[in-house]
MDTraj code that builds the backbone (N, CA, C; nanometers):
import mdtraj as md
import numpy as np

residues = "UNK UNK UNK UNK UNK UNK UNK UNK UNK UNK UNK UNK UNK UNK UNK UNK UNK UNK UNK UNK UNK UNK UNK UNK UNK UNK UNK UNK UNK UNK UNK UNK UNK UNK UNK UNK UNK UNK UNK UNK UNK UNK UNK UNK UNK UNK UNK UNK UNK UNK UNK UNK UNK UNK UNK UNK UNK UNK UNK UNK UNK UNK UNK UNK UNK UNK UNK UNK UNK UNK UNK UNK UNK UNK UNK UNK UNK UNK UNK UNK UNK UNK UNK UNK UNK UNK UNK UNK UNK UNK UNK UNK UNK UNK UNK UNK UNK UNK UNK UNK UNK UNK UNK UNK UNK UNK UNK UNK UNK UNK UNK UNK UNK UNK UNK UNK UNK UNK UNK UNK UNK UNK UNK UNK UNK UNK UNK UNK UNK UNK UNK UNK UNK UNK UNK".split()
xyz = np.array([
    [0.2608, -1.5199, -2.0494],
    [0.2110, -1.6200, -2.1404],
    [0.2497, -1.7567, -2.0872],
    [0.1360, -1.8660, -2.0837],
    [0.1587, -1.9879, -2.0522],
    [0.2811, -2.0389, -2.1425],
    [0.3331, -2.1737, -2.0968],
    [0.4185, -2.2666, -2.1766],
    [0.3756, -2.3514, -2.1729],
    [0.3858, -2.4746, -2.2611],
    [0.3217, -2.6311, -2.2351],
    [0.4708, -2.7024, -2.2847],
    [0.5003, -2.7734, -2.2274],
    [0.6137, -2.8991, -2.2945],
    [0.5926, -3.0169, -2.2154],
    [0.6667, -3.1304, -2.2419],
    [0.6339, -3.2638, -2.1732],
    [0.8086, -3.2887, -2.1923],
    [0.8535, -3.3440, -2.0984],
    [0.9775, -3.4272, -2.0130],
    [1.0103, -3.5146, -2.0212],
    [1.1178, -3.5548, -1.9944],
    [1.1818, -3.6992, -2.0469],
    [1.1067, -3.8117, -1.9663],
    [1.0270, -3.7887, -1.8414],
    [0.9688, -3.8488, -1.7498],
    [0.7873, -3.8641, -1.8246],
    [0.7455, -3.7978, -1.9598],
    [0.5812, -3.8139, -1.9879],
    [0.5365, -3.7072, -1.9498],
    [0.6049, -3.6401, -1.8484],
    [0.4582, -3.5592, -1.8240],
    [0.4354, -3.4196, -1.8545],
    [0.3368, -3.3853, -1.8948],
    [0.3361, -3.2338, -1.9634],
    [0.3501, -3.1511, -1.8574],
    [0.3704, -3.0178, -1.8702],
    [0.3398, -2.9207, -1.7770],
    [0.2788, -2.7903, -1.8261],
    [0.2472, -2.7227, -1.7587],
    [0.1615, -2.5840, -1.7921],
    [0.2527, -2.4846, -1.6857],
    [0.3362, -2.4366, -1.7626],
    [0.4023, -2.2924, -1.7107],
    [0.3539, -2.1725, -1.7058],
    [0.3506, -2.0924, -1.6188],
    [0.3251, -1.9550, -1.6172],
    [0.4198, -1.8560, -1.6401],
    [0.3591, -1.7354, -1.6395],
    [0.5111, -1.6187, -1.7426],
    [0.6361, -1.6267, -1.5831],
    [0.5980, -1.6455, -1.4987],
    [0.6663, -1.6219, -1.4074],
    [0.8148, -1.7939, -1.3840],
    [0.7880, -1.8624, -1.4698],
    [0.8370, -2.0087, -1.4818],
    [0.8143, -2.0883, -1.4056],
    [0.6620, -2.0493, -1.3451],
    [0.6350, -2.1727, -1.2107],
    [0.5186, -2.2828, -1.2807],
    [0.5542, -2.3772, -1.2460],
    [0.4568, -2.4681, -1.2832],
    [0.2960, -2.4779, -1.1798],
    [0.2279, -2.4724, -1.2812],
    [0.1048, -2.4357, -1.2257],
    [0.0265, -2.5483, -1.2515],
    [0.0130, -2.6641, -1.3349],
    [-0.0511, -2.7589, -1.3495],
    [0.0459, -2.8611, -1.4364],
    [0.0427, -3.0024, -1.4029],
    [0.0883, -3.1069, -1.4908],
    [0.0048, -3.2566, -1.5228],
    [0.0262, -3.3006, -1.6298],
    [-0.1011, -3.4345, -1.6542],
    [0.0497, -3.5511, -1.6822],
    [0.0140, -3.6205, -1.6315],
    [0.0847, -3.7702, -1.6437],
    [0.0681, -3.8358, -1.7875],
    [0.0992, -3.9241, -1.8365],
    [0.0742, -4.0239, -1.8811],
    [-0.0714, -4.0694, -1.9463],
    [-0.0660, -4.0979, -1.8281],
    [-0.2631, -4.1230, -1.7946],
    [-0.3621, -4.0245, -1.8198],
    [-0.3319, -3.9148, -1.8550],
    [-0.4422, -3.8089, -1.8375],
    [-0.4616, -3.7819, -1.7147],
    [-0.3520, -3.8093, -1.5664],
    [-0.4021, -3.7502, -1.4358],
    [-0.3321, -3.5906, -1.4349],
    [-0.4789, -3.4792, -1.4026],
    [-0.4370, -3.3483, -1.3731],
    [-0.3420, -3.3552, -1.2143],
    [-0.2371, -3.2445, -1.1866],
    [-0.2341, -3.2303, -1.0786],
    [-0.1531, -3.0915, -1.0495],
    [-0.2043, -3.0055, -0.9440],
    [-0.1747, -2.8838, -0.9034],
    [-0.0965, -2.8231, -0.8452],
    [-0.0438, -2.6848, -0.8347],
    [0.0186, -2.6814, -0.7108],
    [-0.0429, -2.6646, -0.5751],
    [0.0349, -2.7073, -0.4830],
    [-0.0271, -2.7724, -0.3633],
    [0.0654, -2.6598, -0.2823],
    [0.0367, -2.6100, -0.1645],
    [0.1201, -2.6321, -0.0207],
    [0.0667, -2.6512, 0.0824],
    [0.1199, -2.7408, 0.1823],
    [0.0833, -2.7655, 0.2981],
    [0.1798, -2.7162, 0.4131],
    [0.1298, -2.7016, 0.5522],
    [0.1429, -2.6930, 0.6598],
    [0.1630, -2.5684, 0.7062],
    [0.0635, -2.4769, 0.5842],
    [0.0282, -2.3216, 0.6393],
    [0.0004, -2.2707, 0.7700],
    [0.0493, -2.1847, 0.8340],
    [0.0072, -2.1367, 0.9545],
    [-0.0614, -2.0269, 0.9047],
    [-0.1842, -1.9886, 1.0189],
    [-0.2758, -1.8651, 1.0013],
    [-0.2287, -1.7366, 1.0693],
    [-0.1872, -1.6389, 1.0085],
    [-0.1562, -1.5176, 1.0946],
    [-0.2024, -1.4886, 1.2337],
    [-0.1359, -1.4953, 1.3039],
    [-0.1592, -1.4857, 1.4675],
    [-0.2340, -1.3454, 1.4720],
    [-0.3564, -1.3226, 1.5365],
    [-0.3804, -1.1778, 1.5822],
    [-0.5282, -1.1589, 1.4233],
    [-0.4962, -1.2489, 1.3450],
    [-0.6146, -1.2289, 1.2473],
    [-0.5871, -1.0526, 1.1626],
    [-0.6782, -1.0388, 1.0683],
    [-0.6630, -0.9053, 0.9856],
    [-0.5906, -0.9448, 0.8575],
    [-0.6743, -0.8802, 0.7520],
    [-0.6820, -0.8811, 0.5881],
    [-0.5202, -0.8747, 0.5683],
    [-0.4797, -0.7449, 0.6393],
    [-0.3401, -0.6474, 0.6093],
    [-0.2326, -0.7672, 0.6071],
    [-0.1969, -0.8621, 0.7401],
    [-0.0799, -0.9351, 0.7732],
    [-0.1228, -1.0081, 0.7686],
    [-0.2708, -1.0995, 0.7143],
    [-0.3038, -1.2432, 0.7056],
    [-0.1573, -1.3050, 0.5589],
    [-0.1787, -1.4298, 0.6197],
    [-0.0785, -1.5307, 0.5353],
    [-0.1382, -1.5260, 0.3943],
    [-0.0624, -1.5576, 0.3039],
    [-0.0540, -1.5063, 0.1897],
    [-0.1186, -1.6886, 0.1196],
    [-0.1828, -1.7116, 0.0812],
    [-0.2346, -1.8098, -0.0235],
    [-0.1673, -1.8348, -0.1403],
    [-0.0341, -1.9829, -0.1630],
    [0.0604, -1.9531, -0.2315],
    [0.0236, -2.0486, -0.4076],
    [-0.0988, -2.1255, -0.3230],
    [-0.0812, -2.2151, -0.4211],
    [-0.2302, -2.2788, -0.4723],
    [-0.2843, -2.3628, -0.5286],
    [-0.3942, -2.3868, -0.6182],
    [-0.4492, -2.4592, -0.4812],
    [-0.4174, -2.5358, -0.4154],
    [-0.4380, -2.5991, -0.2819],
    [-0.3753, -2.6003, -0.2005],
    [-0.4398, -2.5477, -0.0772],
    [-0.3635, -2.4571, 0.0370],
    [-0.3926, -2.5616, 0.1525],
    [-0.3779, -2.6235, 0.2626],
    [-0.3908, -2.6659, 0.3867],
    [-0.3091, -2.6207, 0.5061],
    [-0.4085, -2.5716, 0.5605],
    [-0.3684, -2.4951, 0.7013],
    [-0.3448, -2.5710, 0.8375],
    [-0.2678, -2.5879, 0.8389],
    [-0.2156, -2.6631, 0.9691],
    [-0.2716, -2.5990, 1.1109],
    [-0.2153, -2.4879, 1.1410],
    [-0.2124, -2.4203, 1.2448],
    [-0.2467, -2.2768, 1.2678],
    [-0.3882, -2.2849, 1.3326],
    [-0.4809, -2.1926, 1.3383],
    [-0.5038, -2.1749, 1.4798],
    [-0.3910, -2.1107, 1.5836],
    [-0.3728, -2.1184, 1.7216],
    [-0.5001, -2.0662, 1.7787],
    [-0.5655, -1.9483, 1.7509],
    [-0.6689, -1.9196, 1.8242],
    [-0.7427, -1.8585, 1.7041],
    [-0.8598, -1.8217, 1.7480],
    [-0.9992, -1.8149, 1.6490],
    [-0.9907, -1.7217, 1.6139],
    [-1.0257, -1.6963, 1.4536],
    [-1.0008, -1.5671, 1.3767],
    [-0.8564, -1.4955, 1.3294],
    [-0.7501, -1.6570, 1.3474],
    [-0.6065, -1.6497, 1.2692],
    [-0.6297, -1.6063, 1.1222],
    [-0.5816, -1.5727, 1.0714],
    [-0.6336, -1.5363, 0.9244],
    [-0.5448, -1.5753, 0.8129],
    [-0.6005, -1.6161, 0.7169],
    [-0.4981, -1.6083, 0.5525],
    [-0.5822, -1.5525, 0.4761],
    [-0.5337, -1.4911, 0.3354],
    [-0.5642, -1.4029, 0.2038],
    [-0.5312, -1.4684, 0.1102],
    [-0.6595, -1.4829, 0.0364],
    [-0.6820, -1.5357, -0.1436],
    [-0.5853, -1.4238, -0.2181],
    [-0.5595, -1.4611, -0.3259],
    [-0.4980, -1.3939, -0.4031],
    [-0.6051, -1.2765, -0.4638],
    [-0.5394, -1.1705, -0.5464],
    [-0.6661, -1.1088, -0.6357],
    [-0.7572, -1.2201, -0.7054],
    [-0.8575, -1.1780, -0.6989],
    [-0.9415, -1.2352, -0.8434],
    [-0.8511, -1.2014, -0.9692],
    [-0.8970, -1.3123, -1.0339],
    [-0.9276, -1.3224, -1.1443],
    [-1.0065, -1.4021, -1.2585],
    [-1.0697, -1.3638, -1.3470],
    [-1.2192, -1.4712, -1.3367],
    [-1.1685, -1.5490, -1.3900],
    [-1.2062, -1.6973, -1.3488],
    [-1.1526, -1.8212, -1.4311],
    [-1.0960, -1.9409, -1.2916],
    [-1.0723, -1.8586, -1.2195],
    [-0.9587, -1.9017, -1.0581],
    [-1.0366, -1.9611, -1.0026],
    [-0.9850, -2.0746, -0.9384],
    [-1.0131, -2.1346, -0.8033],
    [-0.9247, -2.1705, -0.7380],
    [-0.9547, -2.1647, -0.6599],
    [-0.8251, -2.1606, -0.4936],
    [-0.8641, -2.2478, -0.3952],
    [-0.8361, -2.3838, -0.3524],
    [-0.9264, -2.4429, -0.2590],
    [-0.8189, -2.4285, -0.1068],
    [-0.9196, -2.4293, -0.0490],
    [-0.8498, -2.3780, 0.1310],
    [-0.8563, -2.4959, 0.2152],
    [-0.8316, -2.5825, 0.3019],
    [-0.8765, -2.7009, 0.3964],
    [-0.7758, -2.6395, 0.5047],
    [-0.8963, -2.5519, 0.6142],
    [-0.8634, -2.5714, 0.7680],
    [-0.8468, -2.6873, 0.8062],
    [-0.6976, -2.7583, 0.8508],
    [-0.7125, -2.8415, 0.9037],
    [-0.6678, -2.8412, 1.0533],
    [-0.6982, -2.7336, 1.1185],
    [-0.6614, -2.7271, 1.2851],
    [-0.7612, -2.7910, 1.3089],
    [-0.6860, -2.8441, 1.4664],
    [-0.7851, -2.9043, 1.5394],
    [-0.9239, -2.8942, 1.5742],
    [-0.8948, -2.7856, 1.6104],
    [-1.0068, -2.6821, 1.6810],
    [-1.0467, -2.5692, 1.6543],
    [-0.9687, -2.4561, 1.6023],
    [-1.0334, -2.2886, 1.5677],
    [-1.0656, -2.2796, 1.4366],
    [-1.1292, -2.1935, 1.4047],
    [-1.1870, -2.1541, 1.3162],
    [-1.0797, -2.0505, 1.2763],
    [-1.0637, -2.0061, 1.1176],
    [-0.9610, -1.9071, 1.0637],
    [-1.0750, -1.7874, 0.9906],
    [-1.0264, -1.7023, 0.9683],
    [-1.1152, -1.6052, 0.8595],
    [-0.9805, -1.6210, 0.7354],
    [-1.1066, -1.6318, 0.6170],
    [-1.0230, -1.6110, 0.4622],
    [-1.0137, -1.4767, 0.4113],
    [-0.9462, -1.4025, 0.3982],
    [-0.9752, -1.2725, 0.3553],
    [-0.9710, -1.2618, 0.2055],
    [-1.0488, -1.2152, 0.1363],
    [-1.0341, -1.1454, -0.0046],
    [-0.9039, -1.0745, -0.0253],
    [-0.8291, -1.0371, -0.1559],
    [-0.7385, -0.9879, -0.1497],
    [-0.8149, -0.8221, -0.1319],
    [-0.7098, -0.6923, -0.0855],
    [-0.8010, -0.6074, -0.1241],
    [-0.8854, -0.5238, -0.2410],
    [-1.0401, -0.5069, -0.1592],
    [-1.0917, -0.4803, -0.3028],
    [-1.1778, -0.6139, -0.3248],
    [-1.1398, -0.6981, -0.3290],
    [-1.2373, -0.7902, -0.3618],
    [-1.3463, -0.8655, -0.2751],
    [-1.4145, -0.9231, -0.2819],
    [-1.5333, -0.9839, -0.1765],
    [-1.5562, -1.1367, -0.1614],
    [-1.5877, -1.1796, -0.1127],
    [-1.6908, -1.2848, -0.1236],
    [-1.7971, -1.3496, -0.0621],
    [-1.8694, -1.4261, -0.1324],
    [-1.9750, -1.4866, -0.1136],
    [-2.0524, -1.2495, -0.1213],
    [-2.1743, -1.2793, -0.0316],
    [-2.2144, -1.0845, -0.0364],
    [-2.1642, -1.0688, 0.1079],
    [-2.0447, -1.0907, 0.1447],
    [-1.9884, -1.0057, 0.2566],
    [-1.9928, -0.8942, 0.2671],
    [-1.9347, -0.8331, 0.1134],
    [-1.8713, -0.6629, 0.0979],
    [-1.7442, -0.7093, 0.0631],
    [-1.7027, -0.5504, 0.0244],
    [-1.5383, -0.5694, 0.0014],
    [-1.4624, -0.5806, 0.1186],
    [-1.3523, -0.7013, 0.1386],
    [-1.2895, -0.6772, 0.2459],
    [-1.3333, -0.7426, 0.3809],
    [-1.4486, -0.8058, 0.3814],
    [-1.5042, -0.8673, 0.4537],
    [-1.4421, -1.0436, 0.4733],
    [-1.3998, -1.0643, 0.6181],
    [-1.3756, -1.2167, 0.5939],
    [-1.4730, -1.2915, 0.6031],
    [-1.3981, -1.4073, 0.5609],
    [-1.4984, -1.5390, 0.5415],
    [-1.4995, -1.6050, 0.6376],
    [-1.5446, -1.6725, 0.7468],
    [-1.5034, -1.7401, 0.8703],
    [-1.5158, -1.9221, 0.8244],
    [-1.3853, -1.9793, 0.8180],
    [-1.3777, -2.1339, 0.8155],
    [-1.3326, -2.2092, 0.9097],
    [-1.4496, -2.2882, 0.9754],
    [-1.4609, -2.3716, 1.0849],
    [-1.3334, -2.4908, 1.0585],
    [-1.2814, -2.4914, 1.1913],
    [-1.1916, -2.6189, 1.1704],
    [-1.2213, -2.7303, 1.0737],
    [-1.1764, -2.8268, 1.0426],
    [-1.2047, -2.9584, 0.9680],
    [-1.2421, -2.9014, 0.8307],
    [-1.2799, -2.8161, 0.7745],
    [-1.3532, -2.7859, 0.6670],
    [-1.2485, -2.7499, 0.5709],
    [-1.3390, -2.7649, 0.4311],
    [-1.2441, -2.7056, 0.3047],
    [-1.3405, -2.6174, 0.2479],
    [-1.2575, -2.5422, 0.2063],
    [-1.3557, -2.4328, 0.0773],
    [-1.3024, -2.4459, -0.0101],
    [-1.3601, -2.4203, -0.1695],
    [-1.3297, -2.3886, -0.2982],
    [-1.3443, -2.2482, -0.2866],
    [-1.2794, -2.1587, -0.3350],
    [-1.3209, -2.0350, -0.3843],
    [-1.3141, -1.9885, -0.5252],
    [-1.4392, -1.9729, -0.6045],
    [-1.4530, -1.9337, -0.7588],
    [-1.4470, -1.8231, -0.7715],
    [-1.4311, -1.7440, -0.9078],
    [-1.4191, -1.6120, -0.9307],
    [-1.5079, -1.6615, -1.0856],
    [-1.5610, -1.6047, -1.0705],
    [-1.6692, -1.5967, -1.2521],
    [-1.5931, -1.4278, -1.2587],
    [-1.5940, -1.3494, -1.1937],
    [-1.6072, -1.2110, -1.2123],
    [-1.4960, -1.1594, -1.1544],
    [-1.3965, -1.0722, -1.1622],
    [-1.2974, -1.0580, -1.0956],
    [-1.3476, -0.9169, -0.9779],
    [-1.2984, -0.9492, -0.8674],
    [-1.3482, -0.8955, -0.7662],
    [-1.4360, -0.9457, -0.6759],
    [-1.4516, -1.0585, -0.7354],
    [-1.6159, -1.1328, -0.6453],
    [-1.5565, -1.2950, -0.6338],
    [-1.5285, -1.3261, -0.5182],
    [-1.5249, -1.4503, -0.4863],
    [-1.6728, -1.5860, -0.4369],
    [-1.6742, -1.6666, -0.4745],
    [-1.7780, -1.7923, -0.4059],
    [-1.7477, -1.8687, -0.3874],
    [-1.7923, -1.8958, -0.2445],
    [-1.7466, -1.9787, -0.1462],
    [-1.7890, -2.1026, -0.1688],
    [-1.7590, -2.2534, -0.1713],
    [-1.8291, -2.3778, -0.1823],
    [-1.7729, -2.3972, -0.0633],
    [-1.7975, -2.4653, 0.0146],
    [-1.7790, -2.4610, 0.1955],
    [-1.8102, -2.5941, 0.2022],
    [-1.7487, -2.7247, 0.2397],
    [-1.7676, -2.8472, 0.2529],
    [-1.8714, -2.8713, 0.4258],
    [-1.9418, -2.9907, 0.4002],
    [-2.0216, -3.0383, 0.4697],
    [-1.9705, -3.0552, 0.5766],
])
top = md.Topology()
chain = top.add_chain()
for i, resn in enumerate(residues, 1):
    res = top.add_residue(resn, chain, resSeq=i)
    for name in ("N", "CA", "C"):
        top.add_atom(name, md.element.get_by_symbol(name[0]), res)
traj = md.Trajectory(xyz[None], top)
């Protein structure tokens, strides 16, 4: 079960049963998420030992050679997860957790994200991911 309280500092937060903060609004009405940066992509690529997707916004640093891989969490409908390859140069695959899909890959099928790029990934349906894939 969520928690909501606000801090001697204004700002509310949105807890999860686990006591991690998952979203907070300022003052102002500014939303903001959890973030991590300077993800590395599993060396060697594959669903099984791809890097684990820890947070609401993920940025991938280091994607040594093509088809390094990281894994979305399970679905669950309601979720979005945004991804930004930011290696130089390779491209990563996103894997579904297992069991789940996206975009009509199949189950288990990766997603291939070109350097520079970000994805959103939605879940309307749990098991089924969609990809929004930046320009």
């Amino acid at each position: 079960m969520a928690s909501f309280f606000r801090n001697i500092l204004g700002v509310m937060k949105v807890t999860n049963a686990a006591g991690v903060d998952v979203m907070k609004f300022d003052d102002n009405g500014y939303r903001y998420y959890t973030t991590t940066d300077s993800l590395t992509a599993h060396a060697g690529g594959g669903q099984g030992s791809a890097t684990a997707l820890p947070s609401m916004f993920n940025r991938v640093t280091t994607v040594a050679t093509a088809a390094d891989s990281v894994v979305l969490p399970a679905s669950v409908a309601g979720m979005c997860i945004t991804v930004t390859n930011a290696a130089a140069a390779n491209s990563m695959n996103v894997f579904p957790a297992s069991g789940d899909a996206i975009n009509a890959l199949g189950a288990n099928a990766a997603f291939a994200m070109a350097a520079s790029k970000t994805a959103e990934f939605v879940c309307i349906t749990a098991g089924q991911w969609h990809a929004l894939l930046s320009a």
